[in-house]
N, C-alpha and C positions, 0 to 999 in steps of 0.2 A: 329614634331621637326626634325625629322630623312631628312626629303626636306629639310625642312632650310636651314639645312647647307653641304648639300649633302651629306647626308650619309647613306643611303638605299646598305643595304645587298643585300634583294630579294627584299620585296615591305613592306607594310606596318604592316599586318598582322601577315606574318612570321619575320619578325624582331622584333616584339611584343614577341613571339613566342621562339626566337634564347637567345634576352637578356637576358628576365624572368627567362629562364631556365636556365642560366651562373650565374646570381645574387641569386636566390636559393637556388643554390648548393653552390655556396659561403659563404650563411650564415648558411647553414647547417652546412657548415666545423669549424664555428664559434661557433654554439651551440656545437657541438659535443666536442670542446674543453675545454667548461665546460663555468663555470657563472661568475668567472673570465676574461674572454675573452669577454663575452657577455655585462659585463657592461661596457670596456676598451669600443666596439664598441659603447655601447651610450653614455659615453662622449664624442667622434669622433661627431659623429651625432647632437647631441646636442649643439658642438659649431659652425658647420657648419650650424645649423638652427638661433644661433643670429647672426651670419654674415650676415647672408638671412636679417632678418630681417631688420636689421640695413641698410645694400644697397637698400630694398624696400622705406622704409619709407625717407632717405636721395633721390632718386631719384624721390620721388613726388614733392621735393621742385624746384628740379633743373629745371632749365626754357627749357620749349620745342624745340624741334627741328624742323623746318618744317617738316625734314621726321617724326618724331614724331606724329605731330599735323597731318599729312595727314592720317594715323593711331588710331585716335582717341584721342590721350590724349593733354588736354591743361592743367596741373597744376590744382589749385585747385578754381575751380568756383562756386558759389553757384547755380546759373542755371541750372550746370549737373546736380548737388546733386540736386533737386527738382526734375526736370523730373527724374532724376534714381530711384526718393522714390519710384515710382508708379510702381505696376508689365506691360508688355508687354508679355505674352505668346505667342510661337510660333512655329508651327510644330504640327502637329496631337496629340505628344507627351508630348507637351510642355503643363505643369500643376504644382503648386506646391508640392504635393506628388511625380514626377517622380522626379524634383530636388531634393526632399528631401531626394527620396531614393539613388541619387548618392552622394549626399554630405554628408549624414549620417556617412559612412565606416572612415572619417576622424575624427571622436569621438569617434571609437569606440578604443583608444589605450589607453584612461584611465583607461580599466578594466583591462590592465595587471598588475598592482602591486597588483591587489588581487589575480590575478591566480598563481602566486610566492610568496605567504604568507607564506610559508614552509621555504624560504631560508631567512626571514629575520631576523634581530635579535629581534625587538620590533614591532610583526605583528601590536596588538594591538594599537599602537600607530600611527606605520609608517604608515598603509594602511588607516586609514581617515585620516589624515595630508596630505599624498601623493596622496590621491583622489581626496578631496576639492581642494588643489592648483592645482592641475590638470584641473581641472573642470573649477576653475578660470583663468588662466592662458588660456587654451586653448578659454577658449569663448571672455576673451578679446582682445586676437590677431585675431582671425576670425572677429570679430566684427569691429575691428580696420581696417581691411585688406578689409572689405568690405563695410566701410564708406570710406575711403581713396578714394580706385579706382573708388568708386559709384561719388566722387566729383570731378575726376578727366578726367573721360575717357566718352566718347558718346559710346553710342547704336551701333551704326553705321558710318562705314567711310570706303572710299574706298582704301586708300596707295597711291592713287594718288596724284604727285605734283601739276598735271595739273589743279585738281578740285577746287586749291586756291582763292579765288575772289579778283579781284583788288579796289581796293579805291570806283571806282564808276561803278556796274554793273547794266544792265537789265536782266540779264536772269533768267528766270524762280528758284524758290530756294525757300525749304520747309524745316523747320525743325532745333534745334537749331544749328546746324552749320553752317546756314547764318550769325549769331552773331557771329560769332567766326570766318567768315572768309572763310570759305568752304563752297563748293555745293555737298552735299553728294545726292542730290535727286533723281540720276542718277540709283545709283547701291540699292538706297532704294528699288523706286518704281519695278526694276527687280529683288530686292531679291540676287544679286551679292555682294553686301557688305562682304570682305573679314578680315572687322578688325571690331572695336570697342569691347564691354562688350558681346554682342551679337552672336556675334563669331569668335571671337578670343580665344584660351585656350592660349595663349603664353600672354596675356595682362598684367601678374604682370611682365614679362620681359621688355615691353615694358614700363611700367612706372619705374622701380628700375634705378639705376644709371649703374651696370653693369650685362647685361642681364642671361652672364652665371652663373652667381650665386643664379640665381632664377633657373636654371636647378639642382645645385646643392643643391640647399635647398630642391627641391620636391626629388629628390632622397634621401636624407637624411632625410625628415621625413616618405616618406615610407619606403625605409629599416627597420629606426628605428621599425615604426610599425607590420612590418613583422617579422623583427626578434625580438619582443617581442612576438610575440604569438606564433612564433615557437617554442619559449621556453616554453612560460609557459602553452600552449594547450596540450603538452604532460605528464605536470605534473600535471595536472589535470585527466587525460586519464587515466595517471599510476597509480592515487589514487582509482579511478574508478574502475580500471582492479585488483588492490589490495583485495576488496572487491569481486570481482569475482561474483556480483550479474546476470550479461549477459552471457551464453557460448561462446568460444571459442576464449575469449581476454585473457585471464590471463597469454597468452604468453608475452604480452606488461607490464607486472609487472615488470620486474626482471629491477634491479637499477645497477648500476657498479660505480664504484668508492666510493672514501670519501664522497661523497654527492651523491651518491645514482640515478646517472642520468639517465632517461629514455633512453636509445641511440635506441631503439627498437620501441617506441613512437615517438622518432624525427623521425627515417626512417618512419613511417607509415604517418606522418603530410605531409613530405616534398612530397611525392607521391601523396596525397589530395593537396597540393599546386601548386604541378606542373599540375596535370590534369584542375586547372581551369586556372591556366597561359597558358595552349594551346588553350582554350577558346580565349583567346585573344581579347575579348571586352568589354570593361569597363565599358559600362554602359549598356550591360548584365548582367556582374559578379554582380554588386556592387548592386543592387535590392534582389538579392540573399542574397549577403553576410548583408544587412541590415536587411531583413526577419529574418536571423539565430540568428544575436544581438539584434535583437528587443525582441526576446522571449525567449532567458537568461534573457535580463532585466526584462521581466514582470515575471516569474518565482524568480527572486532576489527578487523583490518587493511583489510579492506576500507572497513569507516565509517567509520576514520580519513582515507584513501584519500580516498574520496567527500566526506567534510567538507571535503577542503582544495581539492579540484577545482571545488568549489561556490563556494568564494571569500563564503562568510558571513563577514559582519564577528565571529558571536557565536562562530566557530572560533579562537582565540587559544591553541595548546600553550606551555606553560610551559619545554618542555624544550627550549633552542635548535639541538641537534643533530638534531633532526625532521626527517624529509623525507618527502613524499610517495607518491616514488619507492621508498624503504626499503618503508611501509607494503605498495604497492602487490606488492613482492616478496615481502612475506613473506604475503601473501594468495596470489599467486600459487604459492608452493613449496608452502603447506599445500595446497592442492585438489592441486595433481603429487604428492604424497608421501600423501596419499589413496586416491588410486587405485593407487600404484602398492604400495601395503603388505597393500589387501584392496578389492579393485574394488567387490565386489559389496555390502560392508557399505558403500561409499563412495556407491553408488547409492542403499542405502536411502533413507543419510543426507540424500540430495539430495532426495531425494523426498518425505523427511517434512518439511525445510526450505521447498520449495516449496508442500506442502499448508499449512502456516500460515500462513506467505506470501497466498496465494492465500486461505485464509478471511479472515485482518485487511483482505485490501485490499474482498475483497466485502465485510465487515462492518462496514466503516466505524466502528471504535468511537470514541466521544466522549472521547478523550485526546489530550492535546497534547504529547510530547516533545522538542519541538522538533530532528527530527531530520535530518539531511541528506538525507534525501527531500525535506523538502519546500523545503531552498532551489535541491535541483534545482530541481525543479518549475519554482521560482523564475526561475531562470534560463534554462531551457528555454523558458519563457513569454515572458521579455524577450527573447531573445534571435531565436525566429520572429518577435516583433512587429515588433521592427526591422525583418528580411530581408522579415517582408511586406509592408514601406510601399514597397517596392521593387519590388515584382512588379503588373505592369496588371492589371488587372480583367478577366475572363474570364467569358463567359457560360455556360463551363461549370462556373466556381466560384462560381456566386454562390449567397449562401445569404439568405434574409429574416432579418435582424439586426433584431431592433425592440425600440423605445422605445415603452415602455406608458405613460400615464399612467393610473394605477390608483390615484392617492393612495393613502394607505396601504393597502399591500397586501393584510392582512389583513381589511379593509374591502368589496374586491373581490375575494373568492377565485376569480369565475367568469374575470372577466377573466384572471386571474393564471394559472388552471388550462387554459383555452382557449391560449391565445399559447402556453403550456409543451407544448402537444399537438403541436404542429408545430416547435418548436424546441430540446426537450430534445436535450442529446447530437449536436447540428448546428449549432447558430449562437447567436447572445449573444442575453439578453431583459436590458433596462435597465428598471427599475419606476420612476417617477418620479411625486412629491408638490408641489404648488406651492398653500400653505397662504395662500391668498389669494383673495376677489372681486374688486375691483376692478385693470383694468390687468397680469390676468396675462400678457397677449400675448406683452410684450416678453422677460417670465423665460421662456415657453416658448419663444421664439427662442433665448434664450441654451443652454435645455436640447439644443434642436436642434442649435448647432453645435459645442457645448462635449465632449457625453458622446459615451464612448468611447474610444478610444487608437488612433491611427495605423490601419489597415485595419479595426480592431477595432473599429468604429465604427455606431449604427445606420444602415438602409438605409429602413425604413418606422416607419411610424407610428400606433400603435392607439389605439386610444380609444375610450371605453363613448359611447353613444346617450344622448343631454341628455335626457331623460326628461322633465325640468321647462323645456322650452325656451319654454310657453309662459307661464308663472307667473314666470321671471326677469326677470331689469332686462334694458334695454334693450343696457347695456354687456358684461352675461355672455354674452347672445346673439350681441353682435359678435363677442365673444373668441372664442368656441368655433368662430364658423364663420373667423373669419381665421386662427383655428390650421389652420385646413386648407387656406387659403392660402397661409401660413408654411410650408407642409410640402412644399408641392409648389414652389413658390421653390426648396425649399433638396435640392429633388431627391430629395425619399423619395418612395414608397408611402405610402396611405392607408389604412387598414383600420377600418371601426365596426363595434362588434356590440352587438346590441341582444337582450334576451333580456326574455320576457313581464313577467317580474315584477323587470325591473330587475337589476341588476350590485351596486348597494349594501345592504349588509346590516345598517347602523345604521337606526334610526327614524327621523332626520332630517340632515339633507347637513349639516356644516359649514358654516358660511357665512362667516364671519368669521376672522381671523388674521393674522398678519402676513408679511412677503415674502419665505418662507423655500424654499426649494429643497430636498428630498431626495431621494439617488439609491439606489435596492438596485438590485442588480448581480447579476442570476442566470444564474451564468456554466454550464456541463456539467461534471456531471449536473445539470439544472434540481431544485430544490427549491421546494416547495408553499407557498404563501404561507398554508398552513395550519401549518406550521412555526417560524411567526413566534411569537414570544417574546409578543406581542402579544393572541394572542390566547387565554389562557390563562384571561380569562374571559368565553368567548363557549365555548356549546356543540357540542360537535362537529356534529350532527346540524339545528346550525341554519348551520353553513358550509359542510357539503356539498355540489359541486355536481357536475351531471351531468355535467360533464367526466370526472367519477373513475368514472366507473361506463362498463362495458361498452357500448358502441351498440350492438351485435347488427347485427341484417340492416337494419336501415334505411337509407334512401339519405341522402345528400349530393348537393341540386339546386345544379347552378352555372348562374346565369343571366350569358353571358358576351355582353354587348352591346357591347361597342368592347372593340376593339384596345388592351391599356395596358403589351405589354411578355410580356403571360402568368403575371402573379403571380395573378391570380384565377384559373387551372387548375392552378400551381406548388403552392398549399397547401393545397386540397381534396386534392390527390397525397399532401402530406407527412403528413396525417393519417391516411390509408390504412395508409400505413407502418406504427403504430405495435398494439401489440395491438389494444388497446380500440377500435378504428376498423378492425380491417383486414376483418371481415366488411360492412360498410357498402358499398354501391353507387354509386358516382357517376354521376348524368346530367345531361349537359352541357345546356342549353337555348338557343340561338340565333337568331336572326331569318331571315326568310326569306319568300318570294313563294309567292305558291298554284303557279305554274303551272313553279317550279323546287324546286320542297322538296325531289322523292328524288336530286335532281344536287348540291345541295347540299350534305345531311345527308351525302354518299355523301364527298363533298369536305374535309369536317368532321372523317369519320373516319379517312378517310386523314391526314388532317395530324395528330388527335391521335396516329394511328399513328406518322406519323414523328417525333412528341414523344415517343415510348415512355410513354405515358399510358395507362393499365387503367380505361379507360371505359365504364362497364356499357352507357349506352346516349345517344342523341344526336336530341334532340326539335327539331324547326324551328320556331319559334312564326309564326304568318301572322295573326294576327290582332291586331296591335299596333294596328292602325290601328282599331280600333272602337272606340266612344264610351263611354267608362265609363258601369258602371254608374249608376244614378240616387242608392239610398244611399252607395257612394261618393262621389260628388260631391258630397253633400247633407255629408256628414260633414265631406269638404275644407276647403270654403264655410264651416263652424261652427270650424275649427282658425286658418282666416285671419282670421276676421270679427273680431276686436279688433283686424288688425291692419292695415288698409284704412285709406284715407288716406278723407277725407269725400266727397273731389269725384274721385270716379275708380282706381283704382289705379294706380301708379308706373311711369314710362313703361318701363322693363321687367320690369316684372312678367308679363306674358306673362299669355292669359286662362286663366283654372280650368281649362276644359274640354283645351287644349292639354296642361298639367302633368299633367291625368289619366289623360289617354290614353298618354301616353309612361311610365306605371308602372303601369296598370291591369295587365298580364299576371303582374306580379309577385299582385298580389291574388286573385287567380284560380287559381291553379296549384297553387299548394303544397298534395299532400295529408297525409292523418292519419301515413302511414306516414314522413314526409319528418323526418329528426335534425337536420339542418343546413340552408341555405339558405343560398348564397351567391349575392351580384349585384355585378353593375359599380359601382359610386358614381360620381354624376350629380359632376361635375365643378362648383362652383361660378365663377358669373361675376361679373364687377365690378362689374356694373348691375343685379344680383339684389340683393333685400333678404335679408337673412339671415332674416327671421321668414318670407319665401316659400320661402327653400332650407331651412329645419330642415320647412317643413309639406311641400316634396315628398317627403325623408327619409322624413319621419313617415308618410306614405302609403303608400311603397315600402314598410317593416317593419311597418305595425299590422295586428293581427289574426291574428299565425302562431303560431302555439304552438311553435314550435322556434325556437334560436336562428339569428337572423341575423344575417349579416355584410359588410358593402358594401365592396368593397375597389378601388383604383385605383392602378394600378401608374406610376411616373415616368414612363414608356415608354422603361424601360430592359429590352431583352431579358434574358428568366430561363429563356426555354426555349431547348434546341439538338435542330437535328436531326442523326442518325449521319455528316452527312459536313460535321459543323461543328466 
């Protein structure tokens, strides 16, 4: 245009180049003066486009001009409109997806009144109102605009007076402009043709009634389009950067003024705007820039898509002609019309979609948008729950499900942070509080059969070592051991763990309270009960516990004395698994006869072999049967001795010496090098006093500086061997 009318700067490139970046900055000077300004500018814009208009469509009527007609347009012929219905493709380039991706950028200005949904007063209303007529309005003047000229202008013509034909010719002539009076077949056949529909870009100037006003309407419907998104790309940016889910944007947050304007977003846009205006080829850019809006739309459509599949009650569209199905197509055509306009920018584009993707989900950031991901989720959740209350029980799926009672979690981080070692990322851990002395029993029965959902349900049962079991009442004493009663009744696993200096990180136990029940739910990925809201004034370095820190090479001794199913070798395994445990060694410890230990041992590890168990190594113990030492026994005797009847002990009480023989090896064994310590748990009996079964416990665990943990399984099989 700049030949036209002589007005070449440099050449054609750089004055591409010179303008862009004058016109820019101009309307940057206009955003930055706020939205006020901005709308002044698009009624400016706006009326200058029905003037456009109005001079187009008034100038197809107006009868041609020779120079005109030597240029292509005769008015309106039903002849052109015919031949124009039918495509001509032409140039290597020339395909309907390359047109479509340069003419696409011209619809993409509808989507700014929802990127400014912030600044309206009725979003709700205004943004489909103002979308729809957008939508319609714009397709019927394009449409308008290209039936018009389609009936009005040839293919082909050369601006020549000369080519006119007189009344009566012989020469040679091809093509509908013999009919009309011209021999265009000149500059056809050599591809010189300098006007018609074909190539000409100045052709709506040449049909309008005055040319420069179709200069002034493309400048004024791009402006307009440009500075709407100048505008409203930064305040989307700012919301983005608000959330602070990416590093190192949350500089482009901060708002200024009464309306809170990105000025900091405008500068970063205008910079991404001028780097493609030095580009300076437009139908490079515009393949780009349709890539970029093709897969916002198919992303709109999709989580409209996805909201409605999800069946959230908080998904309610206002617009009753919605469907679904629509969404879902127009997600679907944007990713096809994608790839099929510039493959390779489509790939990028996926790519960079996915690495955000992929950081937000590992990032986890602390924002709620409440968005159809998560009533997937939702549903996804319900809906395996169901299907799994359906499916039998399988010993090749079982996983340890446990119910902790940790009273408040924070309280017992070790507890909290052990059970989370073997069950993160694998199976449910339930925390449970029961803010009461007396007569807990019955609320931990109700905890027992109540928590959980359908399969999702605990299987065992943890619980910290009664520390104070022999300073309490007589009734806290029952409780604690008939919860391990209760437990095996109702078909779980047992697990205690007892650690030197205690599980509780207050100065003194609660004791008192009333009958209240709480449940935290730490579902996968397990979270730290160091996380808790809770404990915000407890210092960190006095709730650390050795769970969080690396085990290194040290073993994990499992003393495996009866058969309970195989949970006491299932999660010394699961711990292994995990980093912080997986250089650690396990060796099994078992019973056994002097005069068969290596038939045994040998026995032992063929089966842990057909458990597919990484067992460092597999000790026979023979010596169960010797007489406990003398200061243990001595010690024993001093643990029970308040709690001896006057005239004898209690007809099954069983004598000292028997109790200590039967856990002496556990005392014995453990050395310096040893992380963990796990044993069977002695099975309580009905005609045991509980103040005799806490002092066998307390026997079994005192004196280890590692923690330990006594576990007894329902004797429901947890292990399989390969041909089960």
């Amino acid at each position: 245009m700049s030949q036209e009318y002589n007005a070449v700067m440099v050449d054609d490139i750089n004055d591409v180049r010179i303008i862009g970046t004058i016109t820019v900055t101009l309307l940057l000077l206009i955003s930055l003066a706020g939205m006020e300004w901005e709308s002044k500018a698009q009624i400016i814009f706006f009326l200058v486009l029905m003037v456009t208009f109005t001079n187009y469509f008034v100038g197809t009527v107006i009868p041609a001009t020779p120079e005109k007609q030597a240029m292509g347009f005769f008015n309106y012929r039903a002849e052109i409109f015919v031949e124009n219905l039918f495509p001509d493709w032409r140039g290597s380039q020339g395909d309907f997806f390359q047109m479509f991706a340069i003419f696409f950028p011209s619809a993409i200005g509808i989507l700014a009144g929802a990127n400014i949904s912030g600044d309206l007063k009725d979003p709700e209303t205004a943004i489909p109102k103002g979308t729809l007529f957008a939508i319609f309005w714009t397709t019927l003047s394009y449409i308008l605009i290209s039936v018009t000229v389609g009936a009005c202008v040839v293919r082909d013509a050369s601006g020549n007076l000369n080519d006119s034909l007189p009344f009566n010719f012989s020469e040679p002539c091809d093509g509908l402009g013999c009919k009309l009076g011209w021999n265009f077949t000149k500059c056809k056949q050599s591809q010189s043709c300098s006007f018609g529909l074909a190539n000409s870009i100045q052709v709506l100037s040449l049909v309008s009634g005055f040319g420069l006003l179709i200069t002034a309407g493309v400048f004024a419907a791009s402006l307009s389009s440009a500075l709407a998104f100048l505008v409203s790309a930064p305040k989307v940016f700012q919301c983005l950067c608000r959330d602070n889910i990416y590093p190192y944007i949350d500089f482009f947050a901060k708002g200024y003024g009464k309306n809170n304007e990105p000025l900091r977003a405008y500068i970063l846009t205008y910079f991404i705007a001028l780097a493609f205006i030095l580009i300076a080829q437009l139908n490079v850019i515009a393949p780009l820039i349709s890539n970029f809006f093709l897969c916002s739309y198919a992303l709109i459509n999709f989580s409209c898509f996805h909201a409605s599949i999800t069946n959230s009650p908080g998904w309610r569209p206002s617009f009753k002609y919605y469907s679904r199905w629509t969404a879902l197509f127009g997600a679907v055509i944007s990713v096809v019309l994608m790839f099929l306009l510039t493959w390779w920018a489509a790939l990028i584009t996926f790519g960079i979609i996915f690495f955000l993707l992929g950081y937000v989900t590992y990032r986890k950031p602390k924002v709620n948008w409440g968005s159809s991901v998560q009533a997937g989720t939702y549903n996804m959740a319900l809906s395996y729950s169901v299907s799994l209350s359906s499916v039998e029980d399988h010993v090749k799926n079982f996983r340890p499900q446990c119910l902790v009672l940790t009273g408040p979690p924070n309280l017992r981080p070790a507890l909290v942070d052990f059970v989370g070692s073997f069950t993160k990322n694998i199976s449910l851990m339930i925390c449970g509080d029961i803010l009461m002395v007396r007569g807990p029993r019955h609320l931990i029965s109700m905890i027992l059969e109540a928590s959980g959902l359908g399969k999702l349900k605990p299987n065992t049962l943890v619980l910290g070592f009664k520390s104070n079991w022999k300073e309490c009442s007589p009734y806290g004493l029952e409780d604690y051991v008939n919860t391990i009663y209760d437990a095996f009744d109702s078909n779980y696993g047992v697990c205690i763990l007892r650690m030197m200096d205690g599980l509780d990180i207050t100065e003194e136990l609660q004791c008192e309270g009333n009958a209240v029940i709480f449940l935290w739910v730490y579902c996968f990925p397990f979270y730290s009960a160091l996380d808790n809201e809770n404990t915000t004034n407890i210092k960190n370095d006095e709730i650390r516990t050795v769970f969080q820190n690396k085990q290194g090479k040290k073993t994990i001794d499992v003393y495996w004395i009866s058969d309970d199913g195989g949970l006491t070798l299932l999660v010394p395994y699961l711990l292994t698994r995990r980093k912080r445990w997986r250089k650690s060694k396990v060796r099994v410890f078992v019973i056994g006869e002097q005069q068969t230990m290596e038939n045994e041992r040998k026995e032992m590890v063929a089966l842990l072999q057909r458990f597919r168990l990484d067992v460092h190594d597999v000790i026979v113990m023979i010596d169960t049967e010797r007489p406990p030492f003398s200061k243990n026994l001595k010690g024993f005797e001093e643990s029970v001795a308040s709690f001896k009847l006057t005239k004898g002990q209690h007809r099954g009480e069983g004598s000292t010496e028997d109790v200590l023989t039967e856990c002496a090896y556990v005392c014995v064994c453990v050395c310096v090098c040893v992380r963990a310590c796990i044993s069977s748990l002695p099975v309580p009996q009905s005609d045991c006093p509980s103040s005799l079964y806490m002092a066998w416990l307390d026997t079994l665990s005192c004196g280890l500086h590692c923690p330990v943990l006594l576990i007894r399984g329902n004797q429901q099989n947890v292990l399989t061997f390969y041909c089960q």
